[in-house]
N, C-alpha and C positions, 0 to 999 in steps of 0.2 A: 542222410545217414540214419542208420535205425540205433537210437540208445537203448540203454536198460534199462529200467522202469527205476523214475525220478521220485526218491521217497521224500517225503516233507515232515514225515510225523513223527516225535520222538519216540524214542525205544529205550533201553539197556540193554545190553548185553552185557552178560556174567560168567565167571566160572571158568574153570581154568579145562577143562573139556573142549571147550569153542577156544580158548587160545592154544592148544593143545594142537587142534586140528589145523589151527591158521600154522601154524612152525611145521608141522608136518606136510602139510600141503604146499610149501614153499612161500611161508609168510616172510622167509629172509631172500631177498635179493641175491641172482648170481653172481659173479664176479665181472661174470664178460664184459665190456663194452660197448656196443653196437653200433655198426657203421653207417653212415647217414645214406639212406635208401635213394632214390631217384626221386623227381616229384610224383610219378603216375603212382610211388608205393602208398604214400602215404595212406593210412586208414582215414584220417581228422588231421587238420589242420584249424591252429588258431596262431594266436599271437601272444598270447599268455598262458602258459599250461597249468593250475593249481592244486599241486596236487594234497589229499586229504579233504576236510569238508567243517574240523571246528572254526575256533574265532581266530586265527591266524591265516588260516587258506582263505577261510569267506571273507576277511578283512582284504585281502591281498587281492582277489578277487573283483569283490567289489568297486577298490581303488581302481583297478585297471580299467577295470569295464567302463568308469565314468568319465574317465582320460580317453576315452575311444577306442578302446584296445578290444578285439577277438577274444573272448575268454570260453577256456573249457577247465570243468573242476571233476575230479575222477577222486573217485572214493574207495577203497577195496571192499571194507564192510559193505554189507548191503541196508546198512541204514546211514543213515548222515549224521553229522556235529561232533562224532568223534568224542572224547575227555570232556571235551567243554559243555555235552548237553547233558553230561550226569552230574555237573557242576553245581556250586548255586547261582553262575555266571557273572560274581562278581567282576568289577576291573578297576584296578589301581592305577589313578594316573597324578603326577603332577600337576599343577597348575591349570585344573580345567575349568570350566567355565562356570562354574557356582563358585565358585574361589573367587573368576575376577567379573561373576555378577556383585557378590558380596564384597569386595573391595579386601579380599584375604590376602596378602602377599605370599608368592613362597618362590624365593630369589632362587636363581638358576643356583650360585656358591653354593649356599645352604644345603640345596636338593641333592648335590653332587654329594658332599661329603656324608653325607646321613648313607646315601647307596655306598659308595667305597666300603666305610666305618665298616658299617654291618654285614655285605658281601662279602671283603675280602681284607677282613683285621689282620690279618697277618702281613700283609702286603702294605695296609694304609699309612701316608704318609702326608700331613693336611701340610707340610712344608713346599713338597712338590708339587710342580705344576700341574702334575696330573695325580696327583696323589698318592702315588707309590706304585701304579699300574701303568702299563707299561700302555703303547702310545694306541695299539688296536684293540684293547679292552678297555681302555678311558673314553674313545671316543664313540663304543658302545652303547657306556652309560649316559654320555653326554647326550647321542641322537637321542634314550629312550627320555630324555628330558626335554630336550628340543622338539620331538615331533607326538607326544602322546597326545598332550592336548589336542593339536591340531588333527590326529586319527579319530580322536572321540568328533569334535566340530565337523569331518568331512562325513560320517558316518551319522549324524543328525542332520547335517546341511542336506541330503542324500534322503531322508525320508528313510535309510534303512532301518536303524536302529537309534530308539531316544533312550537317554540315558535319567536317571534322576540318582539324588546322593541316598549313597546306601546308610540307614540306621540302625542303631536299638533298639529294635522297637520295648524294651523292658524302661528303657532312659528316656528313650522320642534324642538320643543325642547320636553326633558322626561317630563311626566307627574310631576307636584308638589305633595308632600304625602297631603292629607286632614288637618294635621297639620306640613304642613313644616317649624311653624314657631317658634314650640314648643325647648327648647336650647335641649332638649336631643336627637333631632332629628340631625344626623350628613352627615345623607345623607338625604336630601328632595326630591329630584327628582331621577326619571328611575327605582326604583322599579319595578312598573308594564309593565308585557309582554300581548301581546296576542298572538292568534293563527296568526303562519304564513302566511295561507290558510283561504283566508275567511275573514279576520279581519276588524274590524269595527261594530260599535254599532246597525247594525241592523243585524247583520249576524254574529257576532264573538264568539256567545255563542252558536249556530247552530250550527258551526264549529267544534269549540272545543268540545260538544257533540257529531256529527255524525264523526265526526275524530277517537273518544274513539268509537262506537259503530260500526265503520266500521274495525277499527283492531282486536276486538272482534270476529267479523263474519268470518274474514278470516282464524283466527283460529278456526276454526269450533265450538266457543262456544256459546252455547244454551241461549237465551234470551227471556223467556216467555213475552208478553205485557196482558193485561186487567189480571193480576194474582195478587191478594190484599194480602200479610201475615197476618194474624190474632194474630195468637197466637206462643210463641215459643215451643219447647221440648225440653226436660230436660232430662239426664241420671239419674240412682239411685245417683250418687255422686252429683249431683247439676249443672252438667256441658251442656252449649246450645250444642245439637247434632244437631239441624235442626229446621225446625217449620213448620206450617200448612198456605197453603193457598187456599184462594176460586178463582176460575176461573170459573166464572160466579155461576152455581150452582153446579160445578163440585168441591167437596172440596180432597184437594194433601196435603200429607207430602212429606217434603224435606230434605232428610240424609244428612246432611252436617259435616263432619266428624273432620273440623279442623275450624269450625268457621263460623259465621253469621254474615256479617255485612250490615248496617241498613246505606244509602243515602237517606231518603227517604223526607229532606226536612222540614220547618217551619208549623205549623199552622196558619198560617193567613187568611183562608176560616175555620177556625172554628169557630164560632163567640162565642160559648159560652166561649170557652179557651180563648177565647180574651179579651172578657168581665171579666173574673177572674184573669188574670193574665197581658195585657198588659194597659197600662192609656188610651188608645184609638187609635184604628184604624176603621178608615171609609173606607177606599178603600188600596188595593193592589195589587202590580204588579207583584206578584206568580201568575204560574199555578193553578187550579183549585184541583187539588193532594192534595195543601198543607193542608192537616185537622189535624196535629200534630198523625197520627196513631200508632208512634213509641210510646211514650207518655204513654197511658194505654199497651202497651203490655211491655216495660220497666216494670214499674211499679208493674208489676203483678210478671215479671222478680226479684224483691226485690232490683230494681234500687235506686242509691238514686240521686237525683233531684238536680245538678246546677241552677243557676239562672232562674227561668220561664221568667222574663219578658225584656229579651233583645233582641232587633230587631234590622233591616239594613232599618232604617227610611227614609220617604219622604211624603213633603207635595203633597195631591192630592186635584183637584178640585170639591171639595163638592158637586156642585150638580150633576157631572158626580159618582162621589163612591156611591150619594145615588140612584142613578137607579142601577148600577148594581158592586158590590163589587169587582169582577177582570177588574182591569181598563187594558185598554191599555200602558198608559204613567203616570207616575210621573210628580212632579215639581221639574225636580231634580236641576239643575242652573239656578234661576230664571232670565231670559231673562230682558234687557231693561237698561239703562240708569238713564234715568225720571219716578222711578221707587220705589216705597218704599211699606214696611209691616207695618201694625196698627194694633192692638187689639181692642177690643168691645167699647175702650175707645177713640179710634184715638189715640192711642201711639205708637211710633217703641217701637220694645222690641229686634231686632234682628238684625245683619246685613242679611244684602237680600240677600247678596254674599256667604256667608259659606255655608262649602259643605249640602248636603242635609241632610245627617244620623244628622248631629249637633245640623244643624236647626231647623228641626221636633221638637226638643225637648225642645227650646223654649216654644211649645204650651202645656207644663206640669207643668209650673211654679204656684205654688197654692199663693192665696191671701187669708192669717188668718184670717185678718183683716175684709172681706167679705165673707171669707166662699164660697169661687169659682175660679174659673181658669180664668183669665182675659183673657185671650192667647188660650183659647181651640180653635177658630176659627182666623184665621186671614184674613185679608183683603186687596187686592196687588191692589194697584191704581196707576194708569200709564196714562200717553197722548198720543195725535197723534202721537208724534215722535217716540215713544216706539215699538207702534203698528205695524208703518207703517215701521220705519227701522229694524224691527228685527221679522216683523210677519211668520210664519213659526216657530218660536221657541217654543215649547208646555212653556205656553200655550199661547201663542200669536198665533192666526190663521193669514195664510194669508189673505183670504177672511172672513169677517167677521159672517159672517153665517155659516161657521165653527167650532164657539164656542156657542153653545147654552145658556153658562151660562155666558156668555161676557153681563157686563149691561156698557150702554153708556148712557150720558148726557150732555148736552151742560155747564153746571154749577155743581160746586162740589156740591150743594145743591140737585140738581136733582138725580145725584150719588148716593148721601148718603142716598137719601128717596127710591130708587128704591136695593139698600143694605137693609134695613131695612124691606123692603117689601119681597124679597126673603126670608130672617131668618124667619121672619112668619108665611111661607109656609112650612118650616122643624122646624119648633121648638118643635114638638112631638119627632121629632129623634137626635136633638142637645141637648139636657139638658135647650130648652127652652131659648138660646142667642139671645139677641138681642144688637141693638148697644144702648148705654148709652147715658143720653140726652147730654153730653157734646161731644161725640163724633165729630159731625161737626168741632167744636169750637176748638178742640185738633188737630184734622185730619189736619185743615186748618194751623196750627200754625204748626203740624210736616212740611208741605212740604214747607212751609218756610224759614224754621230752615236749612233742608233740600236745599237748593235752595244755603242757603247761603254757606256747607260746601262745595255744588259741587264747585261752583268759588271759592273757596280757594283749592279744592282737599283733603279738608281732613274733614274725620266723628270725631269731640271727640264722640260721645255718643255710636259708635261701631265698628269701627276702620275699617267702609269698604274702602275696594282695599287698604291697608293696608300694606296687605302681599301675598304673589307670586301667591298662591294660587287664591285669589279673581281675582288678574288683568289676567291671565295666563287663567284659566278657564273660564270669561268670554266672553276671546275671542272665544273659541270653542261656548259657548252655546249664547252669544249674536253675531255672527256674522254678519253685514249688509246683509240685501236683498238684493239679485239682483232686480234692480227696482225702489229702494226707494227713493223717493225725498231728505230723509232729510241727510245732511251734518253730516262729520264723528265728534264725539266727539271732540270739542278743547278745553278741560276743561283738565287742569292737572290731574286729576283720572281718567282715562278710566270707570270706571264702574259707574258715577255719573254725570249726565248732568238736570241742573235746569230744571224744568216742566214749557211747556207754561204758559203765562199769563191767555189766552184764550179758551177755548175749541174748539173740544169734548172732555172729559174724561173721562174714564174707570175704572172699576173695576171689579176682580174674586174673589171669595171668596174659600180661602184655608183651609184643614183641614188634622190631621196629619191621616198617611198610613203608608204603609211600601213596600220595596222589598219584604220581608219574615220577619218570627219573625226567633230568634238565640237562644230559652231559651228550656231547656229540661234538661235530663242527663246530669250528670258528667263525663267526662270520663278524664282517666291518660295521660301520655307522652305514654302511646301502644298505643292510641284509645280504648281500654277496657274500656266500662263500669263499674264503679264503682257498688257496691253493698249498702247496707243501713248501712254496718260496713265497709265500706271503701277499702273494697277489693276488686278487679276484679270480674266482672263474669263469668267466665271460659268458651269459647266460642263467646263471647259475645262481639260485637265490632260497634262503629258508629261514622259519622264525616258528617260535614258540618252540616246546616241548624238545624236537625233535636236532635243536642245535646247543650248545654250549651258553648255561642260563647268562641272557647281560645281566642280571643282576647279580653275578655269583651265587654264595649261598645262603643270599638274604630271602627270606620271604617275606616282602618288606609290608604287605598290610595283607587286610583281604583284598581278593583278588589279585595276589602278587604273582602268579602265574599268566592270568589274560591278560592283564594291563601289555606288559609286556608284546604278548604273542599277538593284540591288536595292533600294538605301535609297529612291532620292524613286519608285520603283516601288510600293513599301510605302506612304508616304507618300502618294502620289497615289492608292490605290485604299483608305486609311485615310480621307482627308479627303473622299473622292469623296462614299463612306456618309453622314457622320457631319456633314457641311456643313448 
């Protein structure tokens, strides 16, 4: 058979133009069904169909191919890795093998209840057997605890990809979990590994990607790019045999004889699914892929539907998401010292220090009482010292003409009129925010307030640098300039240092985004997609981004998205085989 030219090399793709065109070219799945052709139809035949190409497909992939299994992986993009190669390719897992080199314990109990806790507080109940979750979202969490390790072990045993434990490099210590300071948490730090090869935040999801698509090739297996799935097919029994996809206007059925499964990633380049299911996202730092495709063809599939609206949140810079929806960078640990968030009103409502997924979520807090979202925009004001010692740190530019949506002013008054003036200009596209007249008058009282817990070191109103987390990751993401005039924090909180008296002073305005969204399908401890009566779909298999997050809306360290999307990866192209 002839493919399409097998890419290996990392890329990005940006910009909501190219996702634009993917939705208007039919990056969304049609509804039909498709009926299972003759044998002479078929285009391709394998035994495992994978579709997508991050670390959940090439997880899924790999697993099958070394069980014996036919594998064919089809990509739409016409480059490979997906979310996962613009990543820093972290992955979080339990109990993995530097743990029980090191003699770490970290009890099955334990591990359970820290994921509930955190995921799904509303629900958690350490009384029940299953924790307050009901019996096919327990035993979600349970597989992702049961089989990670052993996804990381079958993926080094495999020569594909080695892993080693992710650091600080500012400490040389393990990473803090995002909530290590939760009591059901019993291990907080070293969780997360990355790629051995490659490793680091601009290149470790590259890595671990082309790692996975480079072990693939050398086993001679077939990997279509610019090839879309549409629709699946179905035997007379009800069981996925393969599905249909278009290569360019070339439309292929693919015989997949023991399973289909679906990497293919979030919708957060869709806007309408955004608009109906997530409270808002302005900008994110998905590929351009992500249109939610899996979504309507589930669906059609007689899928029944996990949570729509869970995502791996981060605040982005407003006016950069409103030119073009796939940003470059997040605001993921917001940088700076002299350095606070305010609402429409000049109020903190947040620490500035909590991880990012957390954060974002701040800006969803509804207000009854006014009938609006005080919080849907926030507003990061900072000084000279902020700028100047820690520029380089998104979104702090080094050189000032870097940040186009960086407003300066000699006077907080100046500031706050030239904020006010920017909202103005988007208030067709923000729900019409503006700052509220007391705002100044609040703003100036928070950095105060402010001023005073730094020389003490400590926040009541949000308990920043706090806990390990805050002071630990600060140092990664506020690191001093090389260059900078200004003298290292001697305030007992590292992450809190009083704002000039004087100006200039600054401010960006923030609004929530995402990594990807995490909401879609249900699927069991196989990776099986559930059906609309709660039973599998025979065939039928997907993990990461593109199904309903197992950890809910934890993002429980770094790497709390691939951790995951490697385990029921694993797990789905394990069960695919051996079913």
């Amino acid at each position: 058979m002839t493919d399409k030219p097998m890419i290996g090399r990392r890329q990005v793709l940006a910009g909501a133009g190219v996702a634009a065109a993917i939705a208007a070219g039919g990056g969304i799945a049609s509804a039909a069904q498709a009926q299972a052709p003759s044998d002479a139809a078929w285009d391709h035949e394998c035994d495992v169909l994978c579709v997508g190409s991050g670390a959940a497909a090439g997880t899924a992939a790999i697993t099958a191919l070394a069980a014996g299994a036919k594998v064919l992986m089809v990509e739409k993009m016409p480059i490979l890795g997906g979310t996962t190669a613009k990543s820093g390719g972290v992955t979080w897992i339990f109990n993995h093998f530097i743990f029980r080199e090191q003699g770490i314990a970290d009890p099955k109990a334990d591990a359970l209840r820290y994921v509930v806790r955190y995921g799904y507080p509303r629900q958690y109940n350490p009384n029940s057997p299953t924790l307050g979750l009901d019996a096919t979202r327990f035993g979600v969490v349970e597989a992702f605890y049961d089989h990670g390790a052993a996804a990381i072990d079958h993926l080094r045993d495999l020569g594909a990809v080695q892993f080693k434990q992710f650091r600080l490099f500012q400490v040389d210590k393990p990473a803090p979990d995002y909530a290590d300071h939760l009591p059901e948490n019993k291990v907080p730090t070293g969780r997360a590994l990355e790629p051995a090869v490659g490793s680091g935040s601009s290149q470790g999801g590259g890595s671990l990607a082309s790692q996975m698509h480079a072990y693939l090739k050398a086993k001679g297996t077939p990997i279509l790019t610019r090839t879309r799935v549409t629709r699946l097919i179905k035997d007379a029994s009800g069981r996925v045999i393969g599905a249909e996809a278009k290569q360019g206007d070339k439309l292929l059925r693919i015989k997949a004889t023991k399973g289909v499964v679906f990497g293919t990633g979030g919708y957060s380049h869709n806007a309408a699914l955004c608009d109906m299911h997530q409270p808002a996202v302005y900008g994110t730092c998905s590929t351009p892929g992500s249109t939610g495709d899996f979504i309507p063809i589930a669906q059609e599939a007689g899928a029944m539907m996990g949570n729509m609206g869970f995502g791996w949140r981060s605040q982005v810079v407003l006016g950069e998401a409103l030119k073009t929806r796939g940003i470059g960078l997040g605001a993921f640990v917001l940088p700076g010292d002299s350095m606070i968030l305010v609402n429409k009103y000049g109020k903190r409502v947040v620490n500035e220090k909590r991880d990012y997924n957390d954060r974002t979520q701040a800006h969803f807090s509804y207000d009854p009482a006014h009938e609006e979202y005080p919080n849907h925009l926030m507003f990061m004001l900072f000084d000279e010292r902020s700028i100047d010692a820690f520029g380089g740190a998104f979104p702090f530019p080094v050189n000032k003409a870097e940040q186009p949506h960086l407003i300066e002013g000699m006077s907080w008054d100046e500031v706050f009129a030239k904020i006010d003036a920017q909202l103005a200009g988007w208030q067709d596209r923000t729900g019409g925010v503006r700052l509220a007249s007391e705002f100044g008058a609040n703003a100036k009282a928070a950095i105060t307030a402010f001023n005073g817990y730094a020389k003490k070191g400590v926040d009541p109103e949000f308990g920043r640098g706090k806990y390990l987390y805050d002071r630990e990751w600060h140092l990664l993401f506020s690191a001093r300039r090389e260059g900078t005039t200004q003298p290292a924090n001697p305030f007992p909180n590292n992450t809190m240092h009083p704002f000039a008296a004087k100006g200039p002073f600054y401010a960006i305005v923030l609004a929530p985004g995402t990594l990807d969204t995490a909401g879609g399908p249900q699927i069991n401890a196989h990776a099986q997609v559930l059906g609309a009566n709660g039973l599998p779909i025979p065939g039928l298999y997907a993990a990461g981004n593109c199904v309903a997050a197992p950890t809910g809306q934890a993002y429980l360290g770094a790497g709390g998205t691939i951790g995951p999307a490697v385990t029921f990866g694993y797990i789905a192209g394990k069960h695919a085989v051996t079913a």
